[in-house]
N, C-alpha and C positions, 0 to 999 in steps of 0.2 A: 655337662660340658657339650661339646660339639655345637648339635645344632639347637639344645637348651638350653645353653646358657652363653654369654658374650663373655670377652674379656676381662671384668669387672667381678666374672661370676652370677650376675643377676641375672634373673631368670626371662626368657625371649617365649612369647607365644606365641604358637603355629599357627598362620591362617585359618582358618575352617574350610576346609578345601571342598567340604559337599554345592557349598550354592554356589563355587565357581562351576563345578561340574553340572551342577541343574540347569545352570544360565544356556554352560556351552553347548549340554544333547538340548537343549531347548531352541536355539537360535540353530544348529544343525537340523532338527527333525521339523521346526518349524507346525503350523496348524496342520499341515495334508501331510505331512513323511519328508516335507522338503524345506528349503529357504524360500517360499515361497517370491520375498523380495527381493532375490539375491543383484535380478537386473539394476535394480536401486543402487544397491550398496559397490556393486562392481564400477559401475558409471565413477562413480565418486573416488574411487582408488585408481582407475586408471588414466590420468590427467593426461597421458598423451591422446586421450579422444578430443580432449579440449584444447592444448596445445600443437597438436600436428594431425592438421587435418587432413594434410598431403597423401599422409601414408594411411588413411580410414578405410574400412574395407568399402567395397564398392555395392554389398547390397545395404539400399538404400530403401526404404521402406516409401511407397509411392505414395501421392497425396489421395489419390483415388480411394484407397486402405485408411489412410486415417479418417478421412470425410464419413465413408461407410460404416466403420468406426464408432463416431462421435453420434452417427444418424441411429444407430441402435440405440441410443440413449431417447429419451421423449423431452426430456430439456434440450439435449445438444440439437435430437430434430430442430427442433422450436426456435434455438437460435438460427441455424443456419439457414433455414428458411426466410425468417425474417432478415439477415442481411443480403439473400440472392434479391430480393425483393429491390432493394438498393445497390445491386450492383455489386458480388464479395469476386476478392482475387486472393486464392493461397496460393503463397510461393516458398520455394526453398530459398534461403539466401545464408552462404558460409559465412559470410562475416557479422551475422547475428549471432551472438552470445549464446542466448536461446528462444527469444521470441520476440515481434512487434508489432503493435499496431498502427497502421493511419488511415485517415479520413481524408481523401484526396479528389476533386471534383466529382465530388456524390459518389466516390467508390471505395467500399471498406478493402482494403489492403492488409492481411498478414502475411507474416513472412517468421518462414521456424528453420533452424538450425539442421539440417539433412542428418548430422552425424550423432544424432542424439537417440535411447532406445526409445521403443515405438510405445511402450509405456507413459514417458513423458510428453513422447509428440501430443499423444490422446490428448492429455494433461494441460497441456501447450497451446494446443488449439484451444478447447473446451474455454479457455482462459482469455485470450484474445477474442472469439468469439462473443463472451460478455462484454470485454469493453466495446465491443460494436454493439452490443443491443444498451450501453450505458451512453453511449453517442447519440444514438436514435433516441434514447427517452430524454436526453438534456441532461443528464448524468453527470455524463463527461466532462466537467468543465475544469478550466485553468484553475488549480489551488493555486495560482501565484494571483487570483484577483481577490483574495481575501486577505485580511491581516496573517499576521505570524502564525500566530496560534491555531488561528482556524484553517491555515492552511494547509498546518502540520496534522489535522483533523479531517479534512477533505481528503488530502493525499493518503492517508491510511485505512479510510473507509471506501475508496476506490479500490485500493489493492485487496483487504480484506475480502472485499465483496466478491472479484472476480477467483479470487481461492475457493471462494465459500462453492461457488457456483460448479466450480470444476471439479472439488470434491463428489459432490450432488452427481455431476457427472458420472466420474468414476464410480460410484453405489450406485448407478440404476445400470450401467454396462457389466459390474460385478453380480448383480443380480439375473441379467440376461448369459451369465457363463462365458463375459468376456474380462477376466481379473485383471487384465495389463495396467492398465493406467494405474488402477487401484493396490497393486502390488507395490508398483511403483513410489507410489502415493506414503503406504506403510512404510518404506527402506526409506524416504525422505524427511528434510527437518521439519516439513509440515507433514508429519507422525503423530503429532500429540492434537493436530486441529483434526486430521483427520477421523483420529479415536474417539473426540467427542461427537463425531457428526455420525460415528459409527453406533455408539453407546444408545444416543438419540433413536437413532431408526428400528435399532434390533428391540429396544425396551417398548415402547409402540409405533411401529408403521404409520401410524396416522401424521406423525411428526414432519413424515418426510413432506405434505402437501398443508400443514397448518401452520410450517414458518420456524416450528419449535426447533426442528434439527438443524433449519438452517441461522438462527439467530444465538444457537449457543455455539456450533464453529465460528459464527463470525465473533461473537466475542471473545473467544479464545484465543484468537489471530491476535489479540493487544495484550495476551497475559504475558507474553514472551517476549524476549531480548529479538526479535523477527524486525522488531519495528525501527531498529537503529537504523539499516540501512536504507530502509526507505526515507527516514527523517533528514539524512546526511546529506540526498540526494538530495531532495528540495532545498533544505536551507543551504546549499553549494550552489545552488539556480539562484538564492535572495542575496547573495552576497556577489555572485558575476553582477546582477543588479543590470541586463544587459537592455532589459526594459524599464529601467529606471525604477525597482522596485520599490527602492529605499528614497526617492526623490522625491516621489509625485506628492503633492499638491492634495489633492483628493483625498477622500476617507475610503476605503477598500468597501466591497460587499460583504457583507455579512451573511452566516452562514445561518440557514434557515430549515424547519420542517419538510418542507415542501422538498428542497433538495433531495432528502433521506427520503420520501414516500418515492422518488421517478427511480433511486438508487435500487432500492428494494423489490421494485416489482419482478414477479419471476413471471417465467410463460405460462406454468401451471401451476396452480396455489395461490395459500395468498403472500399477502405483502411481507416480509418478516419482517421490514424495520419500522414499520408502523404500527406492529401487534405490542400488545402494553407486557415490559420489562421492569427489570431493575434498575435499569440506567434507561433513558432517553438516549436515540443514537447522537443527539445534539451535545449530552452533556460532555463538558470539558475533561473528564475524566477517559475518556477514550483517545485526550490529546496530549496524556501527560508525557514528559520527554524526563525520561530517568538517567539517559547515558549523560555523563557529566561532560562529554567534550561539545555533543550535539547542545544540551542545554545553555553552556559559556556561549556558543556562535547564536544562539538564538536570543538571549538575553543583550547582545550587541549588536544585532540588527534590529530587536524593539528599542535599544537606547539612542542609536543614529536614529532611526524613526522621527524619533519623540524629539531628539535635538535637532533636527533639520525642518521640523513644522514649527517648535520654538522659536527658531532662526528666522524662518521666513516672517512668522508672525509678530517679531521684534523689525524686520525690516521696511513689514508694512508700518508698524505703528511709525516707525524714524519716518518715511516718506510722508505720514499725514500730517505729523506735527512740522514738519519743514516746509510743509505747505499752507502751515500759518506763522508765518514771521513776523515779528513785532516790530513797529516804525518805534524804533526810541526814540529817532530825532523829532519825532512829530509829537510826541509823547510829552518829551520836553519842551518844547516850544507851547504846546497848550497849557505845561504845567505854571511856566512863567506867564502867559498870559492870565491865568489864575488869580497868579498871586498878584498882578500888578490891578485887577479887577479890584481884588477882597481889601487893598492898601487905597485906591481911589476911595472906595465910600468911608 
């Protein structure tokens, strides 16, 4: 009875209480004696950092510190160099969520979120930073000028790519005995990209400059439910339709190799998405859309698509063929002359 057996008398098994207790002095003692990600996980519990900015404490981690930061890295050098080159301006701005890019009269602009830990800023930057070196290489471009599908493949392998890069990041400032970012990086949902980029580097080092490390995080970035929100996000821009997505006339660009080699190139190493895989970064399988709500909205802006070129293309036809009208009166009139011809002989 009590607590073995219910009501009924049948018999109630007891937890196995050991792997809850392995789990929790594991996640307490952590690799060094600590939580080592604790800054990660605390961010994410305490929603008034993100909710009420008002009341955020006042030391503010300067931009001077995370630059210097990101410069201990030999990729993060690499980019940030390459965008002083063309003009870079990081800014704090509170009404960023948590971070932005633009490309504004030849001068790369980001702009990060002041109230956020100095773990993520690294993070932050390092991330923003690549899409300015994906601007510079021709990277960057509008998935809203491809079809559906490939747009929903463009927009994923941009994001994918700038994670992949800030991971890289974080492992080479973890290796200099700078762990923030990278702490950070562990206690966040990109946990499981980071651990394969981690796997990657610690099994041979050479991975980290021949593409291997960085081509198996970026495909891991598609194994996971990660990618609905970005898929939502675009197909919410094809359905505003505010540049006539769904209207135009024209056949969209198609999505090409060449794309993925300008995507891929890193400052140091080589290309990763041009090294020979299991999948092609092209193939369609990196564009599957699994969530059923995203899928239904995208299945209905290829079917407007397809009915609104149908449409047009039934309108031209009406306009050519009413531009040959047939004289019946004239028709008639030669047919009786005809007959009255074939009756004279």
């Amino acid at each position: 009875m009590g607590n073995d057996a219910d009501t009924n008398g049948s018999k109630t098994r007891r937890p196995a209480k050991g792997r809850f207790r392995n789990t929790t002095d594991r996640l307490r003692q952590g690799k060094d004696g600590h939580l080592s990600h604790r800054a990660s996980l605390d961010w994410r519990l305490d929603q008034r950092l993100v909710c009420e900015t008002e009341n955020a404490p006042a030391d503010i981690v300067s931009i001077d510190e995370l630059v210097t930061a990101v410069k201990a890295s030999r990729t993060g050098e690499a980019m940030l160099q390459d965008a002083r080159r063309q003009a870079l301006d990081i800014v704090y701005d509170t009404q960023s969520p948590a971070s932005q890019y633009y490309y504004r009269g030849e001068r790369h602009i980001i702009t990060l979120n002041p109230y956020r830990p100095k773990g993520d800023l690294i993070n932050l930057l390092a991330r923003e930073l690549r899409r300015a070196s994906q601007q510079m290489a021709g990277a960057l471009v509008n998935p809203m000028s491809f079809e559906p599908d490939e747009a929903i493949l463009v927009n994923r392998a941009q994001m994918a790519d700038a994670l992949m890069v800030s991971i890289k990041v974080a492992w080479e400032l973890k290796l200099a005995d700078m762990p923030e970012a990278w702490d950070f990086l562990v206690g966040s949902p990109m946990a499981d990209v980071s651990r394969m980029f981690e796997i990657k580097a610690q099994a041979d080092f050479r991975t980290l400059n021949n593409g291997q490390a960085a081509r198996a995080a970026y495909d891991k970035f598609f194994e996971d439910s990660r990618t609905k929100i970005h898929d939502k996000r675009i197909i919410h821009q094809m359905l505003l339709d505010e540049a006539g997505y769904m209207k135009a006339a024209d056949k969209r660009a198609r999505v090409s190799m060449e794309l993925f080699k300008r995507l891929g190139e890193m400052p140091h190493g080589r290309n990763y998405l041009s090294m020979h895989a299991q999948h092609a970064p092209t193939d369609m399988c990196y564009a599957t859309v699994e969530d059923r709500s995203n899928a239904n909205f995208l299945w209905f802006i290829k079917f407007e698509r397809s009915f609104q070129e149908k449409e047009l293309q039934m309108m031209e036809e009406s306009v050519k063929l009413s531009a040959e009208v047939v004289d019946f009166a004239g028709y008639a009139d030669r047919s009786k002359r005809t007959r009255h011809s074939e009756q004279g002989h």
